[in-house]
C-alpha positions in Angstrom: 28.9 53.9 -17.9 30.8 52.0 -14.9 31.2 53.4 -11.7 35.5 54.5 -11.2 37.7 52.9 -8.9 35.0 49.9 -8.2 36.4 47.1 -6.2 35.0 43.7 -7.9 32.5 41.4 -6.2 35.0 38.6 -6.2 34.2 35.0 -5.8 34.2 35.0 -1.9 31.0 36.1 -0.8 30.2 33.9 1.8 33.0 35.5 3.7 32.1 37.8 6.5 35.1 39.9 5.7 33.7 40.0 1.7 30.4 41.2 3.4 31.0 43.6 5.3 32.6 45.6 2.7 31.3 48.4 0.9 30.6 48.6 -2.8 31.5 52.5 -3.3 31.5 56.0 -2.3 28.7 56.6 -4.7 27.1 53.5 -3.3 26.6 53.4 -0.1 25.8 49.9 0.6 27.5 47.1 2.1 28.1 43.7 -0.4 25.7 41.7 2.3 22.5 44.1 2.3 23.2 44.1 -2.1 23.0 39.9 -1.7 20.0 40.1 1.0 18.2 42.3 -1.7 18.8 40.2 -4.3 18.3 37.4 -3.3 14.8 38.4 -2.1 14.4 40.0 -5.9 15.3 35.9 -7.1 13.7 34.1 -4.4 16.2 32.8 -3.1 16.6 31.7 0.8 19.1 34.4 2.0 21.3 32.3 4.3 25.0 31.6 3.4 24.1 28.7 1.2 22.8 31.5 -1.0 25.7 33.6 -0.9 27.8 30.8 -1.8 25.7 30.0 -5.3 26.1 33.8 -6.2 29.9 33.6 -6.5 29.3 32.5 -9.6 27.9 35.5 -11.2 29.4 38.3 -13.0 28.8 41.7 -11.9 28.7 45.4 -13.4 28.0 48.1 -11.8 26.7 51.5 -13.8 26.2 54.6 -13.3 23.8 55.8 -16.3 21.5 53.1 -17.8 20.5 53.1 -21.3 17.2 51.6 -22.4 16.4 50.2 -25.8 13.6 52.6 -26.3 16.3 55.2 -26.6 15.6 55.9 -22.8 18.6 56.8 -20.0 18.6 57.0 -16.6 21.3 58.5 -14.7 22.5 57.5 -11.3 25.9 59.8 -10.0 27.7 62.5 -7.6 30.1 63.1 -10.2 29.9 62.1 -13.9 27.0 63.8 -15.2 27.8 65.0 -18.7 25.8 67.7 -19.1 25.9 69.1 -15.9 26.2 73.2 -15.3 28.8 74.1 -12.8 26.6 74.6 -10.1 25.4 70.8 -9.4 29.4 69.2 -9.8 28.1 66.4 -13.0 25.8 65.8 -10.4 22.1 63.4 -11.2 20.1 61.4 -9.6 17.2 60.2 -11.4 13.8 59.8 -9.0 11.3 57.0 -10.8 8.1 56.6 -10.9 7.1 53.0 -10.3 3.8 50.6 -10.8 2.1 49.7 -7.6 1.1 51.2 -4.5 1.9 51.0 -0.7 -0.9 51.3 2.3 0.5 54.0 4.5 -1.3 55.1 7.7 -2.2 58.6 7.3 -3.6 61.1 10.1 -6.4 62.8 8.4 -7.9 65.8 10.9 -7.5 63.5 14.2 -8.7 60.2 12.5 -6.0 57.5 11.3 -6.5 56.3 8.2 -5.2 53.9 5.5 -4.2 55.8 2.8 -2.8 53.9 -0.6 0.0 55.8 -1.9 2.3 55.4 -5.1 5.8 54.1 -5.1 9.4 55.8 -6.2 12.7 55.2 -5.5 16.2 57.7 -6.2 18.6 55.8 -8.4 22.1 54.5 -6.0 23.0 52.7 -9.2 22.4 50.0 -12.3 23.4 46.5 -11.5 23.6 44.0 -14.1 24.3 39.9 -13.6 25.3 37.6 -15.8 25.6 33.4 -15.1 22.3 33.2 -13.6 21.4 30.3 -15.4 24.4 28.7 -13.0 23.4 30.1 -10.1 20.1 28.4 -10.1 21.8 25.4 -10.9 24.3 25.7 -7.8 21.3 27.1 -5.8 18.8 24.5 -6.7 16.0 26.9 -7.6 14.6 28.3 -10.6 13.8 31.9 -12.1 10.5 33.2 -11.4 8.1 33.4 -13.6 8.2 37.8 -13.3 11.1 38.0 -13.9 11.1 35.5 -17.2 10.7 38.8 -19.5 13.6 40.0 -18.4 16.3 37.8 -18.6 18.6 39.0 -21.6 21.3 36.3 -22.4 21.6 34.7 -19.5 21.6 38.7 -17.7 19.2 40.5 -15.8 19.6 44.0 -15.1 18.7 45.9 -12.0 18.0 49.8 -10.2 19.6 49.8 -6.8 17.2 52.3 -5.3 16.6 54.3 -2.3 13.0 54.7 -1.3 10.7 58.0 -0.6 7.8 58.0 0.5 4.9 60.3 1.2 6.0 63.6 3.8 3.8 63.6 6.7 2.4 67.0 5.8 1.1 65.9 2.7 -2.3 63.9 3.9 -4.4 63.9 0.2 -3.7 62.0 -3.2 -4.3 62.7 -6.5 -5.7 60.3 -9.1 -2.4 58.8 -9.5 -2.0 58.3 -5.8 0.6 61.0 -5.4 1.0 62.8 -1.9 -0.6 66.0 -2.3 1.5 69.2 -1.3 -0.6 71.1 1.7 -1.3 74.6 1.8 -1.3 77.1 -1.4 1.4 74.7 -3.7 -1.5 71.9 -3.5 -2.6 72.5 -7.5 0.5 71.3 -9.2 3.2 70.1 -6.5 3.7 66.7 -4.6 5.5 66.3 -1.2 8.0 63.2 -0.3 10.4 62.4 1.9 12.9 59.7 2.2 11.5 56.2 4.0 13.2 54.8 6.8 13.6 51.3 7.5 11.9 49.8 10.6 15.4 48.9 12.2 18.6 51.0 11.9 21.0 49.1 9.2 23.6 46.2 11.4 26.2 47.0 8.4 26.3 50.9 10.4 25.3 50.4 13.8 26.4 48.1 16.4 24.1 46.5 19.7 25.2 49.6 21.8 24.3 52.2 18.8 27.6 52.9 18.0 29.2 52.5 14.5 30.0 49.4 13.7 33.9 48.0 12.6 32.7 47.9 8.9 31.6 51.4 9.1 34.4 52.6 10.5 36.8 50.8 8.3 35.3 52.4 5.3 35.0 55.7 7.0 36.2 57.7 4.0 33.6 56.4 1.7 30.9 58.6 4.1 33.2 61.9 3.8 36.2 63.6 3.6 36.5 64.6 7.3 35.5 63.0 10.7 32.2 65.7 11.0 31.3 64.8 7.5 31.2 61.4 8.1 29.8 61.8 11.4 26.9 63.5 10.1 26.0 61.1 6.9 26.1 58.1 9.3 23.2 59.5 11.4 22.0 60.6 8.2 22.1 56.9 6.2 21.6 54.4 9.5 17.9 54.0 8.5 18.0 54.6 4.6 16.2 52.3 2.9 16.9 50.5 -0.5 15.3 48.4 -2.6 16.1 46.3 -6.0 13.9 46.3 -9.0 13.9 45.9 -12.6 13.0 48.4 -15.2 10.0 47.2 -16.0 9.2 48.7 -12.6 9.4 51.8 -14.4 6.4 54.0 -15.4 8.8 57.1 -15.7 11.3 59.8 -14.1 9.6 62.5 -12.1 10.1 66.0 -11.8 11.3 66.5 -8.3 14.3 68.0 -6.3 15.2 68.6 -2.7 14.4 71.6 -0.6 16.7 73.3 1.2 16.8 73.6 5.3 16.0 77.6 5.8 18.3 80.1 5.3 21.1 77.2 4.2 22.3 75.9 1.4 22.1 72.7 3.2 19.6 70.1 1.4 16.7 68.6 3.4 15.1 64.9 3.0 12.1 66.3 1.7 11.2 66.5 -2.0 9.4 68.7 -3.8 7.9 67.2 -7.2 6.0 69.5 -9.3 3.4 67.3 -11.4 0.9 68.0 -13.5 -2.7 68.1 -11.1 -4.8 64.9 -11.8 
């Protein structure tokens, strides 16, 4: 299912003007961090020689992704079919993924390194096609990992914004979960959204003011200046990541709190597992 009203890549892409441009208002992400990401996921060097070889691909952008297994994965703010009228076709699937990160965790006074599991929320499906031409232009080759998954001269990708563990939540379970503290410990996890290192050039300029890109697409972050305001404070450290889905174990059960006595949602999750 395509994302509405999408703008094409185009063929230009090693244009600063092309890069600076954002994808969509579902998507919050500017066309150069999508080409940094990917070509990281395709290792590929990411300076403009790069950029120039992926003009040739073709690009589609989805916002529910259906799996052969009879599997599908939704990624929207607005075309959710089965949606009650309380959440506005509203879903965002949070996945469960193989592998692990080493967080430092502060367990009663002491630091320690603490593996924790991986998930990412959905921003949307990404699919490529000409890749074999790419290579060719780019003078590299596919890598091995990601041999499986070339369909056709396609791969397929999750645009995804990472969580991570909430600083509150210092144990793991068995499947390296961040345990909820206090009485919910026994069946619920707690996450949060991770930050990037570095606040995001595409939003904020030297002096910490929003950048030219940002402001041109000012309307894509809200409807009114406050809105917009608030979601670029909000988005100027989110970080994304690119994977396949065979990075997928499965979707978890898991929704955002709300900040007290608002209706307001917070940047911590609440997943409610099974205890392992």
């Amino acid at each position: 299912m395509p994302l509405p009203n999408l703008h094409p890549m185009g063929g230009n892409l090693q244009s600063t003007h092309s890069q600076e441009q954002f994808i969509h208002r579902e998507v919050r992400v500017a066309r150069v961090e999508l080409l940094d990401l990917l070509c990281v996921e395709l290792d590929l060097p990411t300076p403009q020689d790069s950029f120039n070889s992926t003009n040739c691909l073709d690009w589609t952008f989805g916002q529910k992704l259906n799996m052969p297994n009879g599997t599908s994965y939704w990624a929207t703010d607005s075309r959710y079919f089965n949606a009650g009228a309380d959440c506005q076709s509203e879903r965002r699937d949070v996945l469960f993924l193989k592998g692990s990160e080493t967080l430092s965790v502060n367990v009663d006074g002491q630091v320690k390194q603490t593996p924790t599991a991986l998930c990412c929320q959905c921003i949307c499906f990404i699919t490529i096609t000409n890749i074999n031409e790419m290579y060719k232009a780019a003078g590299h080759s596919l890598p091995g990992r990601l041999q499986d998954e070339m369909k056709s001269d396609s791969l397929t990708f999750i645009l995804g914004r990472w969580l991570t563990a909430h600083p509150l939540a210092v144990r793991r379970d068995s499947l390296l979960r961040p345990i909820c503290p206090g009485p919910l410990q026994y069946n619920h996890c707690l996450w949060t959204y991770a930050k990037s290192r570095r606040v995001r050039k595409i939003m904020v300029d030297n002096q910490g003011n929003p950048t030219l890109a940002f402001q041109r697409a000012a309307s894509l972050f809200g409807n009114t200046r406050i809105v917009q305001s608030n979601t670029w404070t909000k988005e100027q450290n989110a970080y994304y990541c690119l994977i396949t889905p065979a990075s997928i174990v499965n979707t978890m059960n898991i929704c955002r709190e709300y900040l007290p006595s608002t209706m307001v949602t917070s940047d911590t999750w609440l997943e409610t597992v099974t205890a392992l």
